[in-house]
C-alpha positions as CSV (number, residue, x, y, z in Angstrom):
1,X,0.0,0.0,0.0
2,X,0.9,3.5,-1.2
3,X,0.8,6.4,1.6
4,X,0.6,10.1,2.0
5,X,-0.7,12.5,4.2
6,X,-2.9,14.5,4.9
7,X,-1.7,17.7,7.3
8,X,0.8,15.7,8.6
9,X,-0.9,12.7,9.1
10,X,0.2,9.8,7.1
11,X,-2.7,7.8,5.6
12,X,-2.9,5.3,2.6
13,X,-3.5,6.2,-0.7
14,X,-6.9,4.4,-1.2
15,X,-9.5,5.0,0.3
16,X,-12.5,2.5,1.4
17,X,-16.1,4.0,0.3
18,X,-19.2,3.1,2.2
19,X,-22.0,4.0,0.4
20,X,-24.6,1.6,0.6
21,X,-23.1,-0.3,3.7
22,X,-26.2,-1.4,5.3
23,X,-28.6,-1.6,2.7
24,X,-27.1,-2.7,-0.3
25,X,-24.7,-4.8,1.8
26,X,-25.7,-6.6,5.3
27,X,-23.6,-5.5,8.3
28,X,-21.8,-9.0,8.1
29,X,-20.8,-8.4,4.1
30,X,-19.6,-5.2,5.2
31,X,-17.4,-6.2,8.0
32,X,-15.6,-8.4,5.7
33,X,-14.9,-5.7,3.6
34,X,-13.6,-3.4,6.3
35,X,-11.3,-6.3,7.9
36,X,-10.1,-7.0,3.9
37,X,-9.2,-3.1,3.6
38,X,-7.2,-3.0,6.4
39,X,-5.6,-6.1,6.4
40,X,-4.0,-4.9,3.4
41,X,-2.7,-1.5,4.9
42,X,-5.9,0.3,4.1
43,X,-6.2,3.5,6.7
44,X,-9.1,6.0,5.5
45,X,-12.2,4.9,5.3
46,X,-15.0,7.4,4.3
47,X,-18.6,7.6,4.8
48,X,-21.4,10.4,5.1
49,X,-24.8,11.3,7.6
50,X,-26.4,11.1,4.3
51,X,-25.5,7.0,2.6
52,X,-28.0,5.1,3.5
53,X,-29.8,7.5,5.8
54,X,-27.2,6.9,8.6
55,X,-26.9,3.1,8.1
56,X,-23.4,3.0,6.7
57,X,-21.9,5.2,9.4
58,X,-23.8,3.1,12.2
59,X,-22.0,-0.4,10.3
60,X,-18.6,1.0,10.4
61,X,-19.4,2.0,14.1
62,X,-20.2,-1.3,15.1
63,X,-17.7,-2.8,13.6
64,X,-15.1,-0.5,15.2
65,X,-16.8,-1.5,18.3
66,X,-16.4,-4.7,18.1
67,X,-12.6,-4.6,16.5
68,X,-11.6,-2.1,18.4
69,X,-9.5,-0.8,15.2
70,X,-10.3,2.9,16.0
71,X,-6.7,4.0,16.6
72,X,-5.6,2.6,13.2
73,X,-7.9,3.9,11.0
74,X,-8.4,7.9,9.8
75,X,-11.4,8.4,10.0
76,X,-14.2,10.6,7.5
77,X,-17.1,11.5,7.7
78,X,-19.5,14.2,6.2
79,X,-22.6,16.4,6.7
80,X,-24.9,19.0,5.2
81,X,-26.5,17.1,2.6
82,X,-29.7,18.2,1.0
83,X,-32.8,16.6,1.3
84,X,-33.6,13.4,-0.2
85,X,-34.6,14.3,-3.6
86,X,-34.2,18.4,-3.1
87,X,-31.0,18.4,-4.5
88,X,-31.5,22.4,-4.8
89,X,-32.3,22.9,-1.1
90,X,-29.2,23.6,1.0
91,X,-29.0,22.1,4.2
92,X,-25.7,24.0,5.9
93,X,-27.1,26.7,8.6
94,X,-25.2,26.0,12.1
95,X,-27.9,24.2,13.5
96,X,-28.4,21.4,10.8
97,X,-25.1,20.7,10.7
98,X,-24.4,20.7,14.1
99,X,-27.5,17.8,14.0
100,X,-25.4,16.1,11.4
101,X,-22.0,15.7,13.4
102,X,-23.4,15.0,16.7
103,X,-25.7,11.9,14.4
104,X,-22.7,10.9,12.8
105,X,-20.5,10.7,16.1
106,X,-23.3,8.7,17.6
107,X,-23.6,6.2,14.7
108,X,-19.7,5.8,15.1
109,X,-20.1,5.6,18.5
110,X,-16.7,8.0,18.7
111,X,-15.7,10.8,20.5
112,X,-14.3,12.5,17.2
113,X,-14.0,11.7,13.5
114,X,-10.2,12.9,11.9
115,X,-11.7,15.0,8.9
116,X,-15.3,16.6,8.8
117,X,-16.5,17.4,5.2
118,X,-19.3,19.6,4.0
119,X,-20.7,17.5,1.3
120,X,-22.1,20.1,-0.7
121,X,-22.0,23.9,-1.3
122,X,-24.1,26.7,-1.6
123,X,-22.2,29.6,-2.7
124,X,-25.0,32.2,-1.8
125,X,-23.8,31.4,1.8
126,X,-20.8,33.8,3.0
127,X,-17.4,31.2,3.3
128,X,-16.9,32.7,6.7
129,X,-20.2,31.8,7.9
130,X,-19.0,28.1,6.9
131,X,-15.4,28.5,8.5
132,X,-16.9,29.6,11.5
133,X,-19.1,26.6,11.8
134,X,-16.3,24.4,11.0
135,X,-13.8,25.9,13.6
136,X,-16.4,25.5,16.2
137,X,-16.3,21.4,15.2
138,X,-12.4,21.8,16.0
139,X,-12.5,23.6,18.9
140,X,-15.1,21.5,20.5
141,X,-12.9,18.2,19.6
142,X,-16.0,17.0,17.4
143,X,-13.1,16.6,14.2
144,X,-9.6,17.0,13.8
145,X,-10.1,18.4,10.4
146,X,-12.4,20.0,8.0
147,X,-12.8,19.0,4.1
148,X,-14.8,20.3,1.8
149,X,-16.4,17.7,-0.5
150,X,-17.8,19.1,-4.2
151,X,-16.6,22.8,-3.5
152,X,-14.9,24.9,-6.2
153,X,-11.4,25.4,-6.0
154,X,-12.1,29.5,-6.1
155,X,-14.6,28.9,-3.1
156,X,-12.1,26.6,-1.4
157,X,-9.2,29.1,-1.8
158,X,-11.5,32.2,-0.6
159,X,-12.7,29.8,2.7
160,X,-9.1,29.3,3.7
161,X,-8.1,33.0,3.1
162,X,-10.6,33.4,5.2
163,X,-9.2,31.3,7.8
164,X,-6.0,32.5,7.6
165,X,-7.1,36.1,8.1
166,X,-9.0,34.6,11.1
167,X,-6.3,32.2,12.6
168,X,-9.0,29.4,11.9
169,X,-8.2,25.8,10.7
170,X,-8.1,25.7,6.9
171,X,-9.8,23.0,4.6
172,X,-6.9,20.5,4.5
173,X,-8.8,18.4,1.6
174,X,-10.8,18.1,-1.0
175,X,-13.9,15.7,-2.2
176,X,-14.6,15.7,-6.5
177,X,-15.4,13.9,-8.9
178,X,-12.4,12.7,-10.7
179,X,-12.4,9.3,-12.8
180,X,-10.0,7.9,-15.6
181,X,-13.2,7.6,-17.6
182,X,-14.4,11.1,-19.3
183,X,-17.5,11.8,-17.5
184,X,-21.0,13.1,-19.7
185,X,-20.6,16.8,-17.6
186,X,-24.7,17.5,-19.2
187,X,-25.8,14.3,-17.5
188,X,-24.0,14.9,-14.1
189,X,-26.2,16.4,-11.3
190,X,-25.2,20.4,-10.9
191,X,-24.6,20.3,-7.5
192,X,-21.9,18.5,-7.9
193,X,-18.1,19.8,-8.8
194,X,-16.0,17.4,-11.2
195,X,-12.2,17.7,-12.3
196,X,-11.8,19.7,-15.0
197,X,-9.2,21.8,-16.2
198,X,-9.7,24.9,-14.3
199,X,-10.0,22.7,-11.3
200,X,-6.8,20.4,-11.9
201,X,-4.8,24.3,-12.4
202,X,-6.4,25.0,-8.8
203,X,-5.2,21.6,-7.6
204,X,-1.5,22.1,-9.2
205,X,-1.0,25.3,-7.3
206,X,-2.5,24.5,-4.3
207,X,-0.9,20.8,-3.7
208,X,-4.3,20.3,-1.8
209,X,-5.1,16.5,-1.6
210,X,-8.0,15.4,-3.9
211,X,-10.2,12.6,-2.3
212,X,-11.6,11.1,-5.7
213,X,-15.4,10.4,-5.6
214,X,-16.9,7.9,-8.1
215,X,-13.1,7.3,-8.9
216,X,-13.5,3.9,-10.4
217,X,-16.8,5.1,-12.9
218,X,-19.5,3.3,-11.1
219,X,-17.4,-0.2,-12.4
220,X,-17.7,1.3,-15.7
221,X,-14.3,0.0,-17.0
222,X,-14.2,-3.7,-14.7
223,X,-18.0,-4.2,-16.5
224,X,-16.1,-3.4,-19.7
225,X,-13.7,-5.7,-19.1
226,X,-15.8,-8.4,-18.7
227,X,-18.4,-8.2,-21.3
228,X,-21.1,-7.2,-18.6
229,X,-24.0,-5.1,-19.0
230,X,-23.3,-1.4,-17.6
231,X,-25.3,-0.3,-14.6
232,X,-28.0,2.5,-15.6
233,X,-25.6,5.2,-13.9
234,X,-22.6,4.0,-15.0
235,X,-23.7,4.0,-18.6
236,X,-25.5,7.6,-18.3
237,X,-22.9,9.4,-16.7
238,X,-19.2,7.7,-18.5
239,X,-20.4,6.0,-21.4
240,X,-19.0,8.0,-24.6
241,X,-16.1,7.4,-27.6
242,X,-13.3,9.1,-25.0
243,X,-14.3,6.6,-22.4
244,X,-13.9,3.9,-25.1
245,X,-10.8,4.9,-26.3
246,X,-9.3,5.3,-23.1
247,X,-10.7,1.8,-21.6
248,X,-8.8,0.1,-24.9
249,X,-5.6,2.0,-23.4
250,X,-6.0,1.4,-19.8
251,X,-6.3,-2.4,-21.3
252,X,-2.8,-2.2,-22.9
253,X,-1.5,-0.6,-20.1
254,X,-3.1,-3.0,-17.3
255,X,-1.8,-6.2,-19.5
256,X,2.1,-4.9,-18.6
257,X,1.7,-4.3,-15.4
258,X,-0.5,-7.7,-14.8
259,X,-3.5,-6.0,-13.7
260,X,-7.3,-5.7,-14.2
261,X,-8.3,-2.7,-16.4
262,X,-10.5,-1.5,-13.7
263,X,-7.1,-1.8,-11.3
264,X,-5.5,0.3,-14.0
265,X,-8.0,2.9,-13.7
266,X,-7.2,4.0,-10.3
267,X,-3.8,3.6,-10.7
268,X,-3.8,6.2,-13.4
269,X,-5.1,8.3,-10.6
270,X,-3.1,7.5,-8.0
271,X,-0.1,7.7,-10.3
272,X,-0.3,11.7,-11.0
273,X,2.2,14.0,-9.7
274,X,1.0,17.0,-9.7
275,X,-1.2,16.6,-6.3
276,X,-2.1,13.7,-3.9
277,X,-5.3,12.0,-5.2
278,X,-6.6,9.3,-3.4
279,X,-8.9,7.7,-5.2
280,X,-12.4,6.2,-3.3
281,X,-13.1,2.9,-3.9
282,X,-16.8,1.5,-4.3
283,X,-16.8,-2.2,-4.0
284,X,-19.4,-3.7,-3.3
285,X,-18.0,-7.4,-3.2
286,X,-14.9,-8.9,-2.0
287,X,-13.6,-10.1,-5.4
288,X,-13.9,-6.0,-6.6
289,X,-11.8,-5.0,-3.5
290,X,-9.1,-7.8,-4.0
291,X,-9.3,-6.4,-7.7
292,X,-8.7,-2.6,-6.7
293,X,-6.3,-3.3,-3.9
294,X,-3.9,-4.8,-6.8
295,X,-3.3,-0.7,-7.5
296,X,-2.5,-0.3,-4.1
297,X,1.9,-0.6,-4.9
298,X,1.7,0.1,-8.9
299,X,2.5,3.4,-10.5
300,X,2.6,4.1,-14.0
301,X,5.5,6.3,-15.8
302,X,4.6,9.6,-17.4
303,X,4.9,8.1,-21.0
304,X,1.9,5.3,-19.7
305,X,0.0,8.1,-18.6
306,X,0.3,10.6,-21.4
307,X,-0.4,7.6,-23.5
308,X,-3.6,6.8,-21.5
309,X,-5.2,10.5,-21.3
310,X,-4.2,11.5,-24.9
């Protein structure tokens, strides 16, 4: 396993996702997958108040309960989504979130998470209002951290400019969209924020680590690889010629190295220089996570990833 860190804190380079723990997955199935991440050197495992309407987060909480694996795991968490189906409605005054943390820290069942992210934005909504929140979390020993998950990189630089000017913890990470696969931006839903090349510019200055959301295309290029039927979203947001084209690459590319193409999709990811990106993994099975954790000690030269994104 690859590692880097994250204000000063050294964590692994992949990250587990949770989303649908506790619905889509029993607690049992879930467990597995936790004990399979970090058997393998995972650290960061991420979730949110909203997956699964608290589920997920109550899953990994038992099952930190019962491993007692809290101290070797970096823990993240996030809050202020918008209602189910209200997309548009922002959910990020003091009290709601303040609802969402304490929920979260229940489901847990921890004192503290190590990053806090605000899972959305609403940029009619001052960014010292939001830092102010946020610091609060710190102070009160709530979260070690604060992230900001689908914010703009202009709106994540004027937040910790803010902070600065303040003497108030800064965002230390970021939460995008960011996939080998090309996404359909028309089809994507608004209020989220997807790499792009204004954004990567922001990411090169700023060194910021990127915590890559729907890294692995919804399975879009494992379902390639094996002949399988793309799931509805997986098809509607990824499925184009570019996609194609670069799944055909990735294939070369994976066939070197001994690897699954879907393996070779996050290592492309994990394999840029230009900032930390740690991609989030969605399995949902343990043969996927066996298959992703392949990437976990591969990199790929700049000539295989020029060759890849051309």
């Amino acid at each position: 396993m690859q590692y880097t860190a994250i204000n000063d804190i050294p964590v692994s380079r992949l990250v587990l996702g949770t989303d649908g723990y506790g619905v889509v997955l029993d607690d049992s199935s879930c467990h597995r997958l936790l004990d399979i991440y970090v058997e393998h050197g995972g650290t960061v495992i991420d979730t949110a108040r909203s997956y699964c309407g608290g589920l997920s987060e109550a899953c990994i909480g038992a099952w930190l309960k019962n491993t007692g694996k809290r101290d070797q795991v970096f823990l993240s968490t996030k809050g202020g989504f918008p209602p189910a189906g209200h997309m548009e409605i922002s959910r990020l005054s003091e009290e709601e979130l303040r609802h969402d943390i304490e929920e979260s820290l229940r489901a847990l069942s921890v004192d503290h998470v190590d990053i806090y992210w605000l899972h959305r934005d609403n940029e009619a909504i001052p960014v010292g209002v939001l830092c102010e929140i946020c610091a609060a979390f710190v102070r009160e020993g709530k979260t070690k951290m604060i992230g900001l998950s689908n914010w703009t990189g202009a709106r994540i630089q004027a937040f910790n400019d803010y902070a600065r000017a303040h003497g108030l913890p800064e965002a230390v990470a970021s939460q995008i969209q960011f996939t080998t696969a090309h996404p359909n931006r028309e089809n994507i839903d608004s209020t989220l924020v997807v790499m792009n090349e204004a954004e990567f510019s922001f990411y090169q200055t700023s060194h910021m680590p990127v915590f890559s959301f729907s890294s692995q295309a919804k399975g879009y290029f494992f379902k390639l690889e094996k002949s399988l039927p793309l799931s509805e979203k997986a098809s509607f947001r990824f499925d184009n010629d570019i996609s194609r084209q670069r799944f055909l690459r990735l294939a070369d590319v994976a066939k070197t190295h001994g690897i699954s193409v879907g393996a070779a999709g996050t290592v492309a990811l994990t394999s840029i220089t230009d900032f930390p990106v740690l991609p989030i993994l969605g399995c949902k099975s343990e043969s996927q996570l066996l298959s992703s954790l392949t990437a976990a000690d591969i990199t790929f030269t700049a000539q295989e990833l020029q060759y890849i994104f051309t």
